[in-house]
One Martini backbone bead per residue (centre of mass of N, CA, C, O) as a GRO file, in nm:
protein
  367
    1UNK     BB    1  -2.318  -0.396  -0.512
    2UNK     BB    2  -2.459  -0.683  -0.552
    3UNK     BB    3  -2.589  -0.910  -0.359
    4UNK     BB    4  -2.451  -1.181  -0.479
    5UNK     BB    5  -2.157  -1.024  -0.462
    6UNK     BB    6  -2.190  -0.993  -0.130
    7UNK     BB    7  -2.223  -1.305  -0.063
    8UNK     BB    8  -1.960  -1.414  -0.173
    9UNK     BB    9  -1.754  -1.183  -0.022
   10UNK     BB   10  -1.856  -1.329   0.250
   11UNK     BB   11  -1.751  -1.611   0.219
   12UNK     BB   12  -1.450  -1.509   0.232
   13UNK     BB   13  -1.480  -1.405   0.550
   14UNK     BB   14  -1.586  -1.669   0.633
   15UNK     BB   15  -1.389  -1.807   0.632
   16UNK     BB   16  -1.096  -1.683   0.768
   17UNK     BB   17  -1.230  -1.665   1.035
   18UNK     BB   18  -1.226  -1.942   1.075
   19UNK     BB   19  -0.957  -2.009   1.019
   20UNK     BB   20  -0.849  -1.849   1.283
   21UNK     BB   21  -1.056  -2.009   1.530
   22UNK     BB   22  -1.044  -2.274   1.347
   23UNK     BB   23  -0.813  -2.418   1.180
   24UNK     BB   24  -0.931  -2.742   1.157
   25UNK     BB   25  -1.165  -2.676   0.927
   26UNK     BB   26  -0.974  -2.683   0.684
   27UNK     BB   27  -0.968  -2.928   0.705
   28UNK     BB   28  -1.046  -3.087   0.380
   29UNK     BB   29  -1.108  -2.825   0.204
   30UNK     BB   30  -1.211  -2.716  -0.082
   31UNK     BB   31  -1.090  -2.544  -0.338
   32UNK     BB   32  -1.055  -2.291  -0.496
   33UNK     BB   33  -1.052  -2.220  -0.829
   34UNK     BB   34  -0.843  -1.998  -0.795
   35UNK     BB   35  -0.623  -2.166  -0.618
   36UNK     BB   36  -0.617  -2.403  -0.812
   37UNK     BB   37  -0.425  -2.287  -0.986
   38UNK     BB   38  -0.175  -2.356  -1.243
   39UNK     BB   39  -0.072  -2.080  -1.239
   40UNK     BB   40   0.174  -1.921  -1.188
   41UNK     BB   41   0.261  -1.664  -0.930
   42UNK     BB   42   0.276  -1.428  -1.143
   43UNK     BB   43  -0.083  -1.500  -1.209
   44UNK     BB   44  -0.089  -1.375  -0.923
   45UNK     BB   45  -0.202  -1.249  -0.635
   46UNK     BB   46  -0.039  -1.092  -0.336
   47UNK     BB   47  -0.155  -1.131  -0.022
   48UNK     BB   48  -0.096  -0.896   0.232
   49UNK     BB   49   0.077  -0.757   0.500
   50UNK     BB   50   0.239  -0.539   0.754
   51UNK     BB   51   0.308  -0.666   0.945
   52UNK     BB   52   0.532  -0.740   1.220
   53UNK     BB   53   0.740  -0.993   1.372
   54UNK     BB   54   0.719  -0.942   1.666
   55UNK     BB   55   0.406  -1.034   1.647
   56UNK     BB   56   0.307  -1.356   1.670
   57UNK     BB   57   0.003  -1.338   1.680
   58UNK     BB   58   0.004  -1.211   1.350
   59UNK     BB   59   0.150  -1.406   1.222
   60UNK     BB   60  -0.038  -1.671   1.296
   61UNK     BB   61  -0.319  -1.512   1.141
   62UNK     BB   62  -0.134  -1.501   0.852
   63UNK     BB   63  -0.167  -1.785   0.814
   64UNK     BB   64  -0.463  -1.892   0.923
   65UNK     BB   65  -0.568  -1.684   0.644
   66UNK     BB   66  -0.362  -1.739   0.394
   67UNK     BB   67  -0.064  -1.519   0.441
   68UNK     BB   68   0.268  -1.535   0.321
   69UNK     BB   69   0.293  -1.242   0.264
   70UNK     BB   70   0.488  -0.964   0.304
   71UNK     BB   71   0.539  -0.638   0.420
   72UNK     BB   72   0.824  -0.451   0.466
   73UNK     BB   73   1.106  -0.255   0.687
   74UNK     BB   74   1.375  -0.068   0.714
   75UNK     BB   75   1.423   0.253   0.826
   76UNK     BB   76   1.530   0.165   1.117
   77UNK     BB   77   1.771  -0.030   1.047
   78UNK     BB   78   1.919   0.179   0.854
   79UNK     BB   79   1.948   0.422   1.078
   80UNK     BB   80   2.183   0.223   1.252
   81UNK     BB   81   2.363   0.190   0.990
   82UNK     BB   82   2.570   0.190   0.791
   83UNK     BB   83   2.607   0.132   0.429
   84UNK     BB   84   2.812  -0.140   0.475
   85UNK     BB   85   2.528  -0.279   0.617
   86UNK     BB   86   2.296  -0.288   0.487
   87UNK     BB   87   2.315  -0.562   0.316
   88UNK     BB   88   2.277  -0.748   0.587
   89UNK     BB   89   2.023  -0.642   0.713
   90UNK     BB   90   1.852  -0.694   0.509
   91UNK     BB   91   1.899  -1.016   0.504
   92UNK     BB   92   1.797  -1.051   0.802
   93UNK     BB   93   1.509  -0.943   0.752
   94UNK     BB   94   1.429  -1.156   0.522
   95UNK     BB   95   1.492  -1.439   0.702
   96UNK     BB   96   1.296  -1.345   0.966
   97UNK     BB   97   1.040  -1.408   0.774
   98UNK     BB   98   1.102  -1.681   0.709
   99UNK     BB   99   1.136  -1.828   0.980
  100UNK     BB  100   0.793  -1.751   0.988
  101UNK     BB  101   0.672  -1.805   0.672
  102UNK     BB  102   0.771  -1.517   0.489
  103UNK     BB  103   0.712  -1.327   0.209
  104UNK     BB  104   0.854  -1.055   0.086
  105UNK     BB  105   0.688  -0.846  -0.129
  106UNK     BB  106   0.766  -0.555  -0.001
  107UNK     BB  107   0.910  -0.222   0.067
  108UNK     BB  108   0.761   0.031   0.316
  109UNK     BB  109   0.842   0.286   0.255
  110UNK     BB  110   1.119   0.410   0.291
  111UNK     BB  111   1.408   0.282   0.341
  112UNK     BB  112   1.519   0.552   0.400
  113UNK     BB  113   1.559   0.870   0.527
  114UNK     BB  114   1.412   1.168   0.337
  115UNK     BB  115   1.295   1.430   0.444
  116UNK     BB  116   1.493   1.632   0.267
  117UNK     BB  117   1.405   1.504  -0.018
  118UNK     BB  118   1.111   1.637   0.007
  119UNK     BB  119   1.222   1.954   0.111
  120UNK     BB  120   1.516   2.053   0.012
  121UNK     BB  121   1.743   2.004   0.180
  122UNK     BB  122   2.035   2.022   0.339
  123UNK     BB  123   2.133   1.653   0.264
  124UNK     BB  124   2.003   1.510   0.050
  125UNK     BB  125   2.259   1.368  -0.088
  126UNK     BB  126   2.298   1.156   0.121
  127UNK     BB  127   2.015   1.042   0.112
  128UNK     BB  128   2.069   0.939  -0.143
  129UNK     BB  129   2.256   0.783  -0.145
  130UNK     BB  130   2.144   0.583   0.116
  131UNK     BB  131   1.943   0.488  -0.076
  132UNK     BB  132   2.099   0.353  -0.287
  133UNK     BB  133   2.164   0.156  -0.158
  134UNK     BB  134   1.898   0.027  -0.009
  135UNK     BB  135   1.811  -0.055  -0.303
  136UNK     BB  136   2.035  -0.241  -0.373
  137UNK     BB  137   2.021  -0.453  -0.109
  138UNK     BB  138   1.695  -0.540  -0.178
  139UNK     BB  139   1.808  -0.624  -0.487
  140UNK     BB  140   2.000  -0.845  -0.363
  141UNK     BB  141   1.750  -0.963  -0.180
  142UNK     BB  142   1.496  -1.036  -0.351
  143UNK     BB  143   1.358  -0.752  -0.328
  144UNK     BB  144   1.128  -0.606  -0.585
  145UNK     BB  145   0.983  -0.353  -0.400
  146UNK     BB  146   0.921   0.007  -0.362
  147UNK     BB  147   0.686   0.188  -0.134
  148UNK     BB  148   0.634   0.544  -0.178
  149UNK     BB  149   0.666   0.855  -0.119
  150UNK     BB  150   0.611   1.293  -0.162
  151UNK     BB  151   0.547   1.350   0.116
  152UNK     BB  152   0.589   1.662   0.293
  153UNK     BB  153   0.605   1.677   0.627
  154UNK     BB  154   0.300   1.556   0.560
  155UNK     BB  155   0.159   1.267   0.565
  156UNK     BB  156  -0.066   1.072   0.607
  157UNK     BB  157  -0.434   1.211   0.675
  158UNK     BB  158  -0.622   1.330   0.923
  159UNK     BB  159  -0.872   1.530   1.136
  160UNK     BB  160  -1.007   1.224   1.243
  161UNK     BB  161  -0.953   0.921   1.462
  162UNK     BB  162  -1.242   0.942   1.562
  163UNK     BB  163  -1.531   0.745   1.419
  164UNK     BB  164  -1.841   0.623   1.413
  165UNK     BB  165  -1.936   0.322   1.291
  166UNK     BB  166  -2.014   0.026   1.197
  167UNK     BB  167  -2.116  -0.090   1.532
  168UNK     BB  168  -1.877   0.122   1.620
  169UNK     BB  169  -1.683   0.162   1.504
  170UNK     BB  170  -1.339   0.288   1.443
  171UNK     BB  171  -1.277   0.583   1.218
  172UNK     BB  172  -1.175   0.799   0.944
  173UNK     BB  173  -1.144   1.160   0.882
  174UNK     BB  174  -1.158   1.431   0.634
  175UNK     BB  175  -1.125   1.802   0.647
  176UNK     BB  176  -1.077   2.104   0.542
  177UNK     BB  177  -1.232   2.248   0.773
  178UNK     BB  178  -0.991   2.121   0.997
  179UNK     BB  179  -0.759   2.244   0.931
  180UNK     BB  180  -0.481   2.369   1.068
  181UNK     BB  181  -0.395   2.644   1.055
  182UNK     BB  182  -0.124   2.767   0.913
  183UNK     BB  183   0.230   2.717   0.937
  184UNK     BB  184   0.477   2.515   0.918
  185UNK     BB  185   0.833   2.504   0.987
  186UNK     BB  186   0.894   2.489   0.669
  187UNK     BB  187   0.679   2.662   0.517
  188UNK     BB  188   0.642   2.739   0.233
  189UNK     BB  189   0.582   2.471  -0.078
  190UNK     BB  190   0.559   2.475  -0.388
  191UNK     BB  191   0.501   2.312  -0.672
  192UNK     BB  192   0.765   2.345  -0.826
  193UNK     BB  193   0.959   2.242  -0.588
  194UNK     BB  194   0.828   1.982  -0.575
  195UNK     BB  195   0.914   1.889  -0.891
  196UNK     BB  196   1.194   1.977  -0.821
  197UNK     BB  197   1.253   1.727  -0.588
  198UNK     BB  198   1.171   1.488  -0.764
  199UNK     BB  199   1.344   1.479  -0.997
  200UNK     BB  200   1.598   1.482  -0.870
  201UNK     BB  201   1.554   1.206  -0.749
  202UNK     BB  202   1.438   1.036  -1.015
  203UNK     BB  203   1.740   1.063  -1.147
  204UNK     BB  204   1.904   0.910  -0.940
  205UNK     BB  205   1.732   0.658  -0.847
  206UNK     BB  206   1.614   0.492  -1.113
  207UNK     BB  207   1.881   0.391  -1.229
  208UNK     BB  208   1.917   0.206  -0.954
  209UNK     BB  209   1.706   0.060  -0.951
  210UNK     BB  210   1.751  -0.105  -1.234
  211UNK     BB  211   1.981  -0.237  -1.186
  212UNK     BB  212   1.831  -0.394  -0.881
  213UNK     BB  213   1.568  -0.460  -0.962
  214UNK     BB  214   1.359  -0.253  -0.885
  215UNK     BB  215   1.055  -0.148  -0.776
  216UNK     BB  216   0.909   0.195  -0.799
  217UNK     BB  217   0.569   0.265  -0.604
  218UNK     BB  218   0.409   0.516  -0.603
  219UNK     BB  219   0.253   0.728  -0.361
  220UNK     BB  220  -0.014   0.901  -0.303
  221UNK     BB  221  -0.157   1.136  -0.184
  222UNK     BB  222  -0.297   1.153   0.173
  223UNK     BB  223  -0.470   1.355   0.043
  224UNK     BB  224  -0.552   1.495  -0.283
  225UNK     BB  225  -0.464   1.779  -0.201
  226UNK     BB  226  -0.277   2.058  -0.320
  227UNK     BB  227  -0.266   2.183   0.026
  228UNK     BB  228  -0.077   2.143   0.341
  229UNK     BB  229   0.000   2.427   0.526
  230UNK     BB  230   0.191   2.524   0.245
  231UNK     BB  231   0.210   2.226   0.107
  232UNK     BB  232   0.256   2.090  -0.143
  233UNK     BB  233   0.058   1.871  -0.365
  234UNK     BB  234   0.130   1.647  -0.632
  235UNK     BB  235   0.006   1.351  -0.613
  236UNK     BB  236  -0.297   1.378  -0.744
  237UNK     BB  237  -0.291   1.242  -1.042
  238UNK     BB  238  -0.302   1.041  -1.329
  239UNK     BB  239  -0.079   1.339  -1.461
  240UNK     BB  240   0.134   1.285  -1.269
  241UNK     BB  241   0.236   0.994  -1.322
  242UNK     BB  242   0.321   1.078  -1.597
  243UNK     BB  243   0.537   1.277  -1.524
  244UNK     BB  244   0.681   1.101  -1.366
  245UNK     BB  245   0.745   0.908  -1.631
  246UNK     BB  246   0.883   1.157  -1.798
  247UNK     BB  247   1.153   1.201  -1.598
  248UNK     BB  248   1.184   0.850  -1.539
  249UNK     BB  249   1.218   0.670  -1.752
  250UNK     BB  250   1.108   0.317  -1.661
  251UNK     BB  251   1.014   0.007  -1.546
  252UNK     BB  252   1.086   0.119  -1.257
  253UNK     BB  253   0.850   0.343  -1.292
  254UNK     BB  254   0.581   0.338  -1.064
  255UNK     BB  255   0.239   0.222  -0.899
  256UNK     BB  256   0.075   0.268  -0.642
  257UNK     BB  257  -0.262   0.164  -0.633
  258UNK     BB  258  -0.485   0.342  -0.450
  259UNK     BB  259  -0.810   0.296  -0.469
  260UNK     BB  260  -0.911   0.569  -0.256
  261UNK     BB  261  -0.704   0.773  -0.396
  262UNK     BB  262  -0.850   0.770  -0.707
  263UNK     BB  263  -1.132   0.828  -0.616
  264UNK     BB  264  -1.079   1.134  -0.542
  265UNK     BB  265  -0.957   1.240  -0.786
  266UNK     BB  266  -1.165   1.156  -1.016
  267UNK     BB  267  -1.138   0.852  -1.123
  268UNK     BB  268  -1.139   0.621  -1.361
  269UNK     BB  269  -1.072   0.271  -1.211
  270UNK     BB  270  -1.080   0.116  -1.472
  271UNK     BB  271  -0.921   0.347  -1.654
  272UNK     BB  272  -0.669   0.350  -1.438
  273UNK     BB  273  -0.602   0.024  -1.465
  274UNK     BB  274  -0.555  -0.010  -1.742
  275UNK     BB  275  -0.340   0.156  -1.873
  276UNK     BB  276  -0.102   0.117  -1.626
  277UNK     BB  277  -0.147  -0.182  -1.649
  278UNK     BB  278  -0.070  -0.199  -1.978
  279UNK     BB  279   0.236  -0.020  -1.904
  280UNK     BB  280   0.347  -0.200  -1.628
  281UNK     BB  281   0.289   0.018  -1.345
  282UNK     BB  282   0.220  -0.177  -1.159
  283UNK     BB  283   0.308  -0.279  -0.821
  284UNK     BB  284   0.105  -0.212  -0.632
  285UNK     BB  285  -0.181  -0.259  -0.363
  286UNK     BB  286  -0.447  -0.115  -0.219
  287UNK     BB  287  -0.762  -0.169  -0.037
  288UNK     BB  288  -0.967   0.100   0.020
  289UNK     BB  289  -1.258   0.242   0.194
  290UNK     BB  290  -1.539   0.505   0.103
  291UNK     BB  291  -1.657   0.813   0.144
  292UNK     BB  292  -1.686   1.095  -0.045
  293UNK     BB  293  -1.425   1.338  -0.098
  294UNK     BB  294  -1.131   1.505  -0.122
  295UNK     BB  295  -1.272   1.730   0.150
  296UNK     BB  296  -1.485   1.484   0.242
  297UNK     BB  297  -1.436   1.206   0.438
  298UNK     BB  298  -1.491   0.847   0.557
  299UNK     BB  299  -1.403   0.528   0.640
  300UNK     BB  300  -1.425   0.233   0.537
  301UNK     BB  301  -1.558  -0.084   0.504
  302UNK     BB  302  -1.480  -0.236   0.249
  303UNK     BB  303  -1.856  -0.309   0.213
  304UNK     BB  304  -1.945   0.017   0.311
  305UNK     BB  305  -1.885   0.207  -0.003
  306UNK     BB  306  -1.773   0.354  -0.323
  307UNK     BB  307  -1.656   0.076  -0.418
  308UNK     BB  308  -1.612  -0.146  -0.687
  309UNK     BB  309  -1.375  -0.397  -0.660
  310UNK     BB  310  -1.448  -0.566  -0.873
  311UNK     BB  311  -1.417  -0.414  -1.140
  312UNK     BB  312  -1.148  -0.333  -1.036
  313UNK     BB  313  -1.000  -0.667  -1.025
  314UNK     BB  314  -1.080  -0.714  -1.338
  315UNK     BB  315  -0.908  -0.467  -1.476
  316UNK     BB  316  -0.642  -0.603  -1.349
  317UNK     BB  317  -0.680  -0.914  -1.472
  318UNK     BB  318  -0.691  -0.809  -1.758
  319UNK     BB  319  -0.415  -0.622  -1.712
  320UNK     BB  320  -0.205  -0.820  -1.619
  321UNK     BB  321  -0.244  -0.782  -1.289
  322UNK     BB  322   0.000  -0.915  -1.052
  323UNK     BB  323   0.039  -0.839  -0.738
  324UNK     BB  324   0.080  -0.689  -0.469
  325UNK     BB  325  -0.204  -0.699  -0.189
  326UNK     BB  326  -0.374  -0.499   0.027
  327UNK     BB  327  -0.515  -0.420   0.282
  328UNK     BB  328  -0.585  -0.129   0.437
  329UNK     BB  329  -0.755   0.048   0.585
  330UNK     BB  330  -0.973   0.000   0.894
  331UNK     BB  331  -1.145  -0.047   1.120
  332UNK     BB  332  -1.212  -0.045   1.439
  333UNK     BB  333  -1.286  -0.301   1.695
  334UNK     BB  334  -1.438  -0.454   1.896
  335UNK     BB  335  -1.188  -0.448   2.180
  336UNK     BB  336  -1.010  -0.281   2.036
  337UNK     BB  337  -0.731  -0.048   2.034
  338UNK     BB  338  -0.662   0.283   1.948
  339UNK     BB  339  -0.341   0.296   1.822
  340UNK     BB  340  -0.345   0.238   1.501
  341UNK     BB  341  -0.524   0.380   1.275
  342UNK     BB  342  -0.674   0.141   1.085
  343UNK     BB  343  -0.441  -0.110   1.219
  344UNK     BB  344  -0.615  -0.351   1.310
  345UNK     BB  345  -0.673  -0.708   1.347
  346UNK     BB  346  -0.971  -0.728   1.276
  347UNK     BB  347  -0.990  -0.552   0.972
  348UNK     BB  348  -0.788  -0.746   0.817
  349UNK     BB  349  -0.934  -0.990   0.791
  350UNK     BB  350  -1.183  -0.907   0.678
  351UNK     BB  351  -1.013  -0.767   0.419
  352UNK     BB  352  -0.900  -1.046   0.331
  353UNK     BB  353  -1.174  -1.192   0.323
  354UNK     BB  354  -1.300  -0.965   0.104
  355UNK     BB  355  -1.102  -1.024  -0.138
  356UNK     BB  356  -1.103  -1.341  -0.142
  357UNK     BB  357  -1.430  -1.318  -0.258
  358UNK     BB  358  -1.367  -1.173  -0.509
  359UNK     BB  359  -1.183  -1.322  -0.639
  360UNK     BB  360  -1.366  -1.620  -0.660
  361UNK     BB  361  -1.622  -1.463  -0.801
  362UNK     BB  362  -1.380  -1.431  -1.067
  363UNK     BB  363  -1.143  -1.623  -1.092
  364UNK     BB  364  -0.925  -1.527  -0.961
  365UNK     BB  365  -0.615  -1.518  -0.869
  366UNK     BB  366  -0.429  -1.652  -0.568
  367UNK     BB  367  -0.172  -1.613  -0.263
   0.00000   0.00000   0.00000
């Protein structure tokens, strides 16, 4: 990124920060041109955070840097009660995030136990089952996307939790030489089965999904490597996602675009953010920057690594997608404890700053 374009996305940086520690700075300051867009909310980027209600401090953060959309979960609320209760439990976690000022713009990750689902084990056709209620109850709540992966056995992956990175903050990394050898409990599982077990999902799933007119948002694999100890890898390539897209063509079938992990896949980013964004395939934005290779990488802050977000953002609103986006993985910073990394609350602001600097600099819109 250019000097130039780089003091712009930091003006965005120190707003929000400002925003923050002293909110009434923000009162009667000239909005920006983007902001100040009479275009429909629907030709706006929507800006999320993924924090949970529970914490009031996090929520008011969220509001304090200009933040009133969220990403929320179903899967433990929803893992405690029958079938026959998704309906109102949906409805009343859509309230409870309502009643303090936040409107959900997509539920991530499974809405329901899928692991059974992932790994084709017996057991599967419940949990889709499940999954199907779960669908209908989030459609019924006007809650419009699903977040998804088909990690199976083991989820999104770092070889080491703790890498001292710019200024001392504490950030993650990966190398396959350091992944522990062995297999998983679940012994080996070659790419045909992982094939044969998203089929089996996305044909039963995904046309109730367009019923319920869900967007079902697949997240890729993360690293996009073939395999991870005996369990294969397959959502590696914007050819997998070609693939799922013909196992179960739909509207409502189509891709969290994660933009570091496209760029390890060694995708040209922003030829398949026109493409899938012109084909309306993109339904939700993940935003987090790194270094390095798809077998040896590690995460920087958004302003920090080899992603170049200007132009990624420029021809996702080239290709009208204007979808939840959120910052991603981020840094801990100094003062917080690294208890969920990549997920503490002061890389978040930064990264929500640097997204809306990104934006302005480019007369994005954006809510």
């Amino acid at each position: 990124m250019s000097r130039l374009n780089r003091r712009e996305c930091m003006q965005g940086v120190f707003a929000t920060l400002a925003a923050t520690v002293i909110p009434s700075a923000a009162t009667g300051a000239p909005a920006s041109a983007a902001r100040s867009s009479t275009s429909p909310e629907d030709n706006k980027f929507k800006i999320c955070l993924v924090w949970g209600i529970d914490d009031l401090h996090r929520v008011k953060l969220s509001k304090q840097i200009g933040v009133t959309h969220a990403i929320a979960g179903t899967a433990s609320a929803l893992s405690r009660v029958p079938r026959s209760r998704y309906v109102d439990t949906v409805a009343k976690i859509k309230a409870d995030y309502e009643a303090v000022g936040l409107t959900i713009a997509g539920i991530e990750s499974h809405p329901v136990p899928a692991e059974k689902i992932k790994l084709g084990l017996p057991g599967r056709d419940e949990e889709i089952d499940n999954y199907i209620a779960a669908v209908h109850a989030i459609g019924k709540a006007g809650i419009p996307m699903i977040c998804y992966d088909f990690m199976a056995g083991i989820d999104w992956y770092r070889t080491r939790m703790h890498i001292p990175g710019r200024g001392g903050c504490s950030s993650v990394s990966f190398s396959t030489s350091e992944v522990p050898q062995g297999l998983t409990r679940w012994g080996r599982i070659d790419k045909e089965k992982m094939w044969d077990n998203i089929a089996y999902f996305l044909k039963a799933v995904i046309p109730e999904a367009e019923k319920a007119n869900v967007k079902m948002a697949l997240h890729p694999d993360d690293p996009p490597v073939p395999e991870l100890r005996g369990i294969a890898r397959i959502i590696i390539s914007p050819e997998a996602y070609r693939r799922v897209m013909r196992i179960a063509p739909s509207p409502v079938n189509g891709v969290t675009f994660e933009i570091s992990v496209y760029y390890l896949m060694g995708a040209n980013l922003e030829a398949v953010a026109k493409e899938f964004g012109q084909e309306k395939k993109i339904f939700y934005i993940h935003s987090r920057n790194l270094r390095g290779t798809r077998d040896n990488f590690v995460e920087t802050f958004q302003d920090d690594g080899a992603i170049d977000f200007g132009k990624v953002y420029q021809a996702l609103h080239d290709s009208r997608v204007h979808v939840p986006l959120r910052p991603d993985h981020d840094p801990i910073l100094d003062g917080e404890v690294n208890v969920h990394p990549g997920y503490g609350v002061l890389g978040k602001i930064f990264g929500v700053g640097y997204i809306k600097g990104i934006l302005d600099s480019r007369n994005i819109p954006y809510v």
